[in-house]
Residue frames as a rotation matrix with the C-alpha (Angstrom) as fourth column:
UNK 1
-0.297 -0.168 -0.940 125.63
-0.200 -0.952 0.233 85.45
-0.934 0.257 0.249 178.66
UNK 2
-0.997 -0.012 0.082 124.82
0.067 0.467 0.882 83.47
-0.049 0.884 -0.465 175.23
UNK 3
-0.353 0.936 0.009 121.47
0.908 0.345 -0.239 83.05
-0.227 -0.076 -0.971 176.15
UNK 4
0.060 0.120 -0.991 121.26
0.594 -0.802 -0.061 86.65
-0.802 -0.585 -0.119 176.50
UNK 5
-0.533 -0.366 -0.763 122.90
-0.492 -0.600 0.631 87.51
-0.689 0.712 0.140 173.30
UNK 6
-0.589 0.752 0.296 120.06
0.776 0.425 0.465 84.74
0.223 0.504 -0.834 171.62
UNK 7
0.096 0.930 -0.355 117.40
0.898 -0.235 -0.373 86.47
-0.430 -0.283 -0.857 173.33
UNK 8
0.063 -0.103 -0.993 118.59
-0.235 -0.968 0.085 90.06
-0.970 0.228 -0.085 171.78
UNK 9
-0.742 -0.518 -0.425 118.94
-0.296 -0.316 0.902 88.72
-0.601 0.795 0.081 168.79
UNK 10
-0.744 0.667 -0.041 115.73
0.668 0.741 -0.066 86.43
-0.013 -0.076 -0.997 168.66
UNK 11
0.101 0.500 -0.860 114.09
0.691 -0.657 -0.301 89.72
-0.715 -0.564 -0.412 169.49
UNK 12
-0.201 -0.226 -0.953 115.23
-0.459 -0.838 0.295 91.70
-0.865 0.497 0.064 166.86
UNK 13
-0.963 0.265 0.052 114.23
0.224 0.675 0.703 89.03
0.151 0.689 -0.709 164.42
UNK 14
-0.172 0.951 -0.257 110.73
0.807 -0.013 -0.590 89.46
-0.565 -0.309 -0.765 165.83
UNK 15
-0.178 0.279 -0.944 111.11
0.410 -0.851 -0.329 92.69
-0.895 -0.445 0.037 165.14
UNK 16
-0.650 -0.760 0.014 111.87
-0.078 0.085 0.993 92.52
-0.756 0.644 -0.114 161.83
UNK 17
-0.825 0.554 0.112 109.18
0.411 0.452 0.792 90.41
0.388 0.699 -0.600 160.59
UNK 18
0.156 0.979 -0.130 106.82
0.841 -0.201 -0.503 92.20
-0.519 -0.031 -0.854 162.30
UNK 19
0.113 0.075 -0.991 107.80
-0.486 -0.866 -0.120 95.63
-0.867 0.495 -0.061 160.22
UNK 20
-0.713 -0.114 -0.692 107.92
-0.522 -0.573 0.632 93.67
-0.469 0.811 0.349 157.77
UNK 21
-0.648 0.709 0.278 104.65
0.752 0.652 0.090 91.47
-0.117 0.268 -0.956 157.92
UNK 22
-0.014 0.278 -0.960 102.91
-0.131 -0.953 -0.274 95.16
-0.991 0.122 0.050 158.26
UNK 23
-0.415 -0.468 -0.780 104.56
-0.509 -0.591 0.625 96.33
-0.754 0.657 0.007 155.04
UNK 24
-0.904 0.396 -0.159 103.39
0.068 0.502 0.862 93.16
0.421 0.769 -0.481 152.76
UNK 25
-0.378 0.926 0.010 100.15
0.866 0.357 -0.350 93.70
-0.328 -0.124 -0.937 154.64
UNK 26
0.066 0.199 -0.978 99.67
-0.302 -0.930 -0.210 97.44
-0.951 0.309 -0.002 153.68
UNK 27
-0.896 -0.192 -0.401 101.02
-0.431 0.162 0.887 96.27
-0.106 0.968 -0.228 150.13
UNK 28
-0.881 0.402 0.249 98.58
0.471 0.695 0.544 93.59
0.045 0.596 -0.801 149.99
UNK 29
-0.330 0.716 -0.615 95.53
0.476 -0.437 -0.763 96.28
-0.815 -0.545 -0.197 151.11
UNK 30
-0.092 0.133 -0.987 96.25
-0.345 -0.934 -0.094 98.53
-0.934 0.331 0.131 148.29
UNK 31
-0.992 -0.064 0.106 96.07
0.034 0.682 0.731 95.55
-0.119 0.729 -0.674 145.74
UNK 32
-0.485 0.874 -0.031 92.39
-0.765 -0.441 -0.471 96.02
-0.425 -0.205 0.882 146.69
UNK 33
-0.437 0.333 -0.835 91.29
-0.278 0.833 0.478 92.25
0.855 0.441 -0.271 145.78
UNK 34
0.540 0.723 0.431 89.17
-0.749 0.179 0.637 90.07
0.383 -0.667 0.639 148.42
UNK 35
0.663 -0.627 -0.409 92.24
0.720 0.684 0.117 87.63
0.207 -0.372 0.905 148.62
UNK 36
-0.249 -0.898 -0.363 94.85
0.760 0.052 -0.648 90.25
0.601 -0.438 0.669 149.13
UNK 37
-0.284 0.344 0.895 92.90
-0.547 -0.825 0.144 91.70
0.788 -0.449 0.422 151.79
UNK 38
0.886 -0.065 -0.459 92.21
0.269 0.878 0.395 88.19
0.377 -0.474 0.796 153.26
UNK 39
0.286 -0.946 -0.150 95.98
0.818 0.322 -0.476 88.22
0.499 0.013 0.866 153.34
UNK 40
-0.358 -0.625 0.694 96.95
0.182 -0.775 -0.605 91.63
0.916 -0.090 0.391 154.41
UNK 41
0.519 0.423 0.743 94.22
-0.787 -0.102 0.608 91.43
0.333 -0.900 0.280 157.42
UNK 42
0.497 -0.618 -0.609 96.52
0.443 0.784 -0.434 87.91
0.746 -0.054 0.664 158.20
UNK 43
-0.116 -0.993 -0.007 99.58
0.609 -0.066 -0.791 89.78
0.785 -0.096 0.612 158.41
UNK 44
-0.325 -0.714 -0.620 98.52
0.210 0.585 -0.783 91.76
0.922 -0.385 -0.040 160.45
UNK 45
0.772 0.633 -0.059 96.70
-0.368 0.520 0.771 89.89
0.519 -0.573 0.634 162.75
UNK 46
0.888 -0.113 -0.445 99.18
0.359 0.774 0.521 87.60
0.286 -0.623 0.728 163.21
UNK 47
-0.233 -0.952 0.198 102.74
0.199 -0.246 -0.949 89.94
0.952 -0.182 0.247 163.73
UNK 48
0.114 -0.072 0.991 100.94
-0.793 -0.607 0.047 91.27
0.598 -0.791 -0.127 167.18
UNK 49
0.938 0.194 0.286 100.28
-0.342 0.636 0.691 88.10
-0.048 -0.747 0.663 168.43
UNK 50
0.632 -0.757 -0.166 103.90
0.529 0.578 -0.621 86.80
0.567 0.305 0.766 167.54
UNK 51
-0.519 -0.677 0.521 105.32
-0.102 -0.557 -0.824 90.08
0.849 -0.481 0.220 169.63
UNK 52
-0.282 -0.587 0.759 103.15
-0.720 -0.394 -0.572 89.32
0.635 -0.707 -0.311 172.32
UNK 53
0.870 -0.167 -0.464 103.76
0.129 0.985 -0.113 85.87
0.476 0.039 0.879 172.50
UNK 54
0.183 -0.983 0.009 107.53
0.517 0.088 -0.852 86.90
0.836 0.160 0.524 172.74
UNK 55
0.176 0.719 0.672 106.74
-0.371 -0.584 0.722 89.13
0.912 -0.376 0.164 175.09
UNK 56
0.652 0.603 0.460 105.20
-0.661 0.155 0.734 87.21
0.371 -0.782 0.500 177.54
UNK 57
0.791 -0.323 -0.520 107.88
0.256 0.946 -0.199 84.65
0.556 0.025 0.831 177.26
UNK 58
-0.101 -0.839 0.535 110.61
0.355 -0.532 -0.768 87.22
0.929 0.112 0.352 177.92
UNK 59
0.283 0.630 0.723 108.54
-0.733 -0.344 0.587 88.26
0.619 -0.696 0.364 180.92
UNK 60
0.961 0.120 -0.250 108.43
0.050 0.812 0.582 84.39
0.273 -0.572 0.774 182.31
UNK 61
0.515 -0.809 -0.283 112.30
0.538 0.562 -0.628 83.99
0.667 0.171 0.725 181.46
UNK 62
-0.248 -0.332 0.910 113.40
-0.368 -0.837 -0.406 87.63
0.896 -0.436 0.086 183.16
UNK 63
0.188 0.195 0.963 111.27
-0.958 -0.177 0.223 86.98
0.214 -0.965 0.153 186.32
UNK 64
0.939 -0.254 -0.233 112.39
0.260 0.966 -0.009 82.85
0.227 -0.052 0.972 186.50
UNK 65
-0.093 -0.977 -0.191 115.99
0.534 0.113 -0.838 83.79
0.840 -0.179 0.512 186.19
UNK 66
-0.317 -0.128 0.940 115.64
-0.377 -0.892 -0.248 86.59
0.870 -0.433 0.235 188.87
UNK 67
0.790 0.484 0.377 114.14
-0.584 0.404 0.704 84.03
0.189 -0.776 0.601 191.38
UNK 68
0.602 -0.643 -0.474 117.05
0.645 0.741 -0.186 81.17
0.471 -0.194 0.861 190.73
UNK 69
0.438 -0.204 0.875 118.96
0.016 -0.972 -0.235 84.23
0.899 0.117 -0.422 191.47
UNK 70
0.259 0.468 0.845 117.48
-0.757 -0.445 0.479 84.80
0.600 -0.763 0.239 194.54
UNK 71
0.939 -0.149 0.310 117.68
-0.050 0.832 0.553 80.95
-0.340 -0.535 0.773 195.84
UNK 72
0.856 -0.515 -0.049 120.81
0.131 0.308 -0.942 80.84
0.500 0.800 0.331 194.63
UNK 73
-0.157 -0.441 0.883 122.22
-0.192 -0.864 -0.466 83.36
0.969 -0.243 0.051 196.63
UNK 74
0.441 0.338 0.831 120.35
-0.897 0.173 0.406 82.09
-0.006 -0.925 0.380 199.75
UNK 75
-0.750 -0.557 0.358 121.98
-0.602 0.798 -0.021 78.76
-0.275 -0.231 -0.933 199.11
UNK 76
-0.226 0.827 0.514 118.36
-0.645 0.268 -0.716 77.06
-0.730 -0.493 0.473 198.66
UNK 77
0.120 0.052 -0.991 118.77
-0.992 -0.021 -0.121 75.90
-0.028 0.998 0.049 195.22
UNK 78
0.917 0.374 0.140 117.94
-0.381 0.924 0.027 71.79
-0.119 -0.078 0.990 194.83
UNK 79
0.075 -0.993 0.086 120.90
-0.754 -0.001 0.657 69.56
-0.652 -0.114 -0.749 195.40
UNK 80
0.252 0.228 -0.941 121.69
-0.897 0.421 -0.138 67.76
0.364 0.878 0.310 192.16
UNK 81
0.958 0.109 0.264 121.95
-0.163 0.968 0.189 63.55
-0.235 -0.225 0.946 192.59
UNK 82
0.034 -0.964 0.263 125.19
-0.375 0.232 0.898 62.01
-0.926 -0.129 -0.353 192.30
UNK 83
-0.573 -0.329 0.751 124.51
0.558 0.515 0.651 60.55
-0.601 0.792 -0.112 189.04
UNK 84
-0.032 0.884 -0.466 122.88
-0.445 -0.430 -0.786 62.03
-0.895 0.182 0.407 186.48
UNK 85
0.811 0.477 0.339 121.73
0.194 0.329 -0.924 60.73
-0.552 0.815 0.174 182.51
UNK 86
-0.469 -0.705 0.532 124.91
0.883 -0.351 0.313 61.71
-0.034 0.616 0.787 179.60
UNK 87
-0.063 0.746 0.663 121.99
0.723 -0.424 0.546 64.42
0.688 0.513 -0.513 178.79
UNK 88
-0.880 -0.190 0.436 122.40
-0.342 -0.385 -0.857 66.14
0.330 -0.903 0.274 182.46
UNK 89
0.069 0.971 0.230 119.11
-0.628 -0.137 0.766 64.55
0.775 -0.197 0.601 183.55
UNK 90
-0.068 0.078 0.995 117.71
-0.757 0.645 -0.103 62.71
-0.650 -0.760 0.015 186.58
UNK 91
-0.844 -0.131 -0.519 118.20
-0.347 0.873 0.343 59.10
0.408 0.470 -0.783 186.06
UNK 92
-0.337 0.918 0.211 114.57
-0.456 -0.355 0.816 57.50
0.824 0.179 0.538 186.08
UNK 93
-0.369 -0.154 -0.917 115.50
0.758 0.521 -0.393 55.58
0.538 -0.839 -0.076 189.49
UNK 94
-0.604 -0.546 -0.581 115.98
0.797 -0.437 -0.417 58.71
-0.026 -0.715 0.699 191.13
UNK 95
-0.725 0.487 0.487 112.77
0.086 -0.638 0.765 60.88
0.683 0.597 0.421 189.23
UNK 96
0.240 0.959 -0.149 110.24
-0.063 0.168 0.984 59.82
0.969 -0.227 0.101 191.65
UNK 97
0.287 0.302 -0.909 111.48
0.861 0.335 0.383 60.46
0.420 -0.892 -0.164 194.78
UNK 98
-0.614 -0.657 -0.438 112.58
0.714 -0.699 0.048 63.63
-0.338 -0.284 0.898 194.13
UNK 99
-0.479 0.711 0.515 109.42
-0.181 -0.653 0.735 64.92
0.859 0.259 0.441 192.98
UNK 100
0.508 0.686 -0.521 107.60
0.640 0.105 0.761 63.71
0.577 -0.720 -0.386 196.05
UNK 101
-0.236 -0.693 -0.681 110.19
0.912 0.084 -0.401 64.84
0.335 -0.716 0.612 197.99
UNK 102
-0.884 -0.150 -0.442 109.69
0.260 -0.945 -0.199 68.66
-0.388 -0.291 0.875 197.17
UNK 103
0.055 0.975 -0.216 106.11
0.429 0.172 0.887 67.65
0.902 -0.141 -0.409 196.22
UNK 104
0.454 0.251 -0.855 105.85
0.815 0.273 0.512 67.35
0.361 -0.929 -0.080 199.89
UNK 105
-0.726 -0.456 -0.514 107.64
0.647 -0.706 -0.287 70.70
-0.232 -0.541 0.808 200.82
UNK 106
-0.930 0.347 0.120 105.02
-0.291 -0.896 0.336 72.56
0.224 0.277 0.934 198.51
UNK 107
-0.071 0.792 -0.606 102.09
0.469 0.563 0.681 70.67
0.880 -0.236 -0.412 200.14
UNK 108
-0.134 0.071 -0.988 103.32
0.981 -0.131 -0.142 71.44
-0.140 -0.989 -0.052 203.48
UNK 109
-0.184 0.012 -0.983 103.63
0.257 -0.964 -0.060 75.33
-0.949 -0.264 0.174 202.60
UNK 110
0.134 0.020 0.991 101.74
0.991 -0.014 -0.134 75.67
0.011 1.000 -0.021 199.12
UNK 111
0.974 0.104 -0.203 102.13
0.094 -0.994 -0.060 79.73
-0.208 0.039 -0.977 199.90
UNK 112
0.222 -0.953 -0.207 106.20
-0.255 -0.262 0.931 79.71
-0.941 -0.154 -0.301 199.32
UNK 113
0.952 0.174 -0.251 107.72
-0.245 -0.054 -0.968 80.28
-0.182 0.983 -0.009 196.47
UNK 114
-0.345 -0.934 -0.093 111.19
-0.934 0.351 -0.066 79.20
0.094 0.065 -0.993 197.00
UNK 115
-0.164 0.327 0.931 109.19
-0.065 0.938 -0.341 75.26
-0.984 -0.117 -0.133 197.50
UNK 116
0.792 0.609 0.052 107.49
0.067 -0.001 -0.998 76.04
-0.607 0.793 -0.042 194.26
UNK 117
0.379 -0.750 -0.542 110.81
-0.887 -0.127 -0.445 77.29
0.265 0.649 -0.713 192.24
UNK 118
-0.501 -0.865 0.025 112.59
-0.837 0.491 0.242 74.19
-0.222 0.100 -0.970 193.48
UNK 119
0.312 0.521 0.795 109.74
0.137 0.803 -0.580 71.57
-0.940 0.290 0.179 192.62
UNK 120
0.880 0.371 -0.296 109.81
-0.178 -0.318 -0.931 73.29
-0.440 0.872 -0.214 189.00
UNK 121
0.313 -0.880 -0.356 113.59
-0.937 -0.347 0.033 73.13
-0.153 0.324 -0.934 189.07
UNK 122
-0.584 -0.693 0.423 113.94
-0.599 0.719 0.352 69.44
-0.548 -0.047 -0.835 189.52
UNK 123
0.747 0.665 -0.001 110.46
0.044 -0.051 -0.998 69.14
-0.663 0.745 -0.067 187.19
UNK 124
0.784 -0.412 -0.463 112.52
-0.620 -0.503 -0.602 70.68
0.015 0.760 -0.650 184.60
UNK 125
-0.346 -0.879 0.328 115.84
-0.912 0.397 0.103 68.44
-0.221 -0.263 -0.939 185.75
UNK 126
-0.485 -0.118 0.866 113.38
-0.209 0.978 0.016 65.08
-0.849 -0.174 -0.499 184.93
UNK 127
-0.981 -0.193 -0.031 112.42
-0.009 -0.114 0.993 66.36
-0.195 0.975 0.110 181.75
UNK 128
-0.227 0.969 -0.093 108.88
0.944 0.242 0.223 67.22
0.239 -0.037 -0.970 182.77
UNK 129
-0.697 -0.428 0.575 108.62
0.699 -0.585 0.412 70.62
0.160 0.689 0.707 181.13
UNK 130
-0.097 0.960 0.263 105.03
0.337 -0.217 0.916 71.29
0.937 0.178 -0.302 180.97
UNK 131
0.556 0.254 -0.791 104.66
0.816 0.015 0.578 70.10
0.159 -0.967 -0.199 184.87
UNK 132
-0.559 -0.773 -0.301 108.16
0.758 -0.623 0.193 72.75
-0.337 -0.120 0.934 185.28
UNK 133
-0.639 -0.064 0.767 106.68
0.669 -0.538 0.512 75.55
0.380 0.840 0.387 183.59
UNK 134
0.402 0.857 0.321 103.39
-0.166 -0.277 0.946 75.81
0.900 -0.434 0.031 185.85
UNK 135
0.595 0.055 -0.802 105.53
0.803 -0.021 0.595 75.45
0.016 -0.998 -0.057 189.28
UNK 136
-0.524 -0.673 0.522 107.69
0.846 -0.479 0.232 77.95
0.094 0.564 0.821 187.86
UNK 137
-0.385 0.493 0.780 104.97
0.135 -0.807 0.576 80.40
0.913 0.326 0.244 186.63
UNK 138
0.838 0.456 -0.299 103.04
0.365 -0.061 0.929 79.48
0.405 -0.888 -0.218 190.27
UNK 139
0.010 -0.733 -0.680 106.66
0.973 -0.149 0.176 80.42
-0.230 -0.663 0.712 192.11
UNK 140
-0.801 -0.175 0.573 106.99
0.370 -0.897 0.243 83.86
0.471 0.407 0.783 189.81
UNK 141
0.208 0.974 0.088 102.80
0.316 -0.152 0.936 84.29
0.926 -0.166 -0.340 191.05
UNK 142
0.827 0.101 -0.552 103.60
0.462 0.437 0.772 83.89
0.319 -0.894 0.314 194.70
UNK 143
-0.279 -0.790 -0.545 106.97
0.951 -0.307 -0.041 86.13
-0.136 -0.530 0.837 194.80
UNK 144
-0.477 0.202 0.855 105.21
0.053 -0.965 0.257 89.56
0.877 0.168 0.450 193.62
UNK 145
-0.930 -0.332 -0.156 104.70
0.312 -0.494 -0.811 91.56
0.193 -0.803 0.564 196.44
């Protein structure tokens, strides 16, 4: 629920600075120099991309959680190692054979997205973000209808 009440508030911060990166850009229009027109074409330039930046992210996070959900509920959801790091990570013994492992489930069936969501989940569990992010996004790809 925290996360939730970040993300609403994170969001309304956006929102903020984009009404008010507008405003100092309108301000800086009617100054009617070549620098605060530089500046005011800036502002905004860069508030849309910052909303849909946020956006998209909000997009990933909504349709990610709504899959763990899903495996969740089915039971399917990777079984954590008996040990793990202070940090809740995989200890680096235990990193590499659990990526092959469900490496090797999304090989065998690269069309399932419950293979994909749990590669990404234990990705994400050995602190290999990037790699997590893109079986993730490929699992979110692969559950639309």
């Amino acid at each position: 629920m925290t996360s939730r009440i970040g993300v609403v508030v994170m969001g309304a911060a956006l929102l903020l600075y984009i009404v008010i990166a507008v405003w100092l850009g309108v301000m800086f229009f009617s100054v009617g120099t070549a620098l605060s027109i530089g500046m005011g074409v800036a502002l905004v330039i860069i508030a849309p991309i910052g909303a849909w930046a946020l956006v998209r992210e909000l997009l990933f996070g909504f349709s990610a959680d709504r899959l763990g959900r899903i495996l969740d509920g089915e039971g399917g959801m990777p079984e954590a190692p008996e040990q793990l790091t202070p940090s809740g990570r995989l200890r680096r013994e235990d990193v590499e054979p659990l990526i092959a492992q469900y490496a090797t489930s999304v090989e065998a069936d690269a069309e399932d997205w419950r293979a994909r969501y749990r590669l990404g989940v234990v990705q994400d569990a050995a602190g290999r973000r990037k790699d997590a992010r893109a079986s993730i996004r490929e699992a979110i790809r692969l559950a639309r209808p």
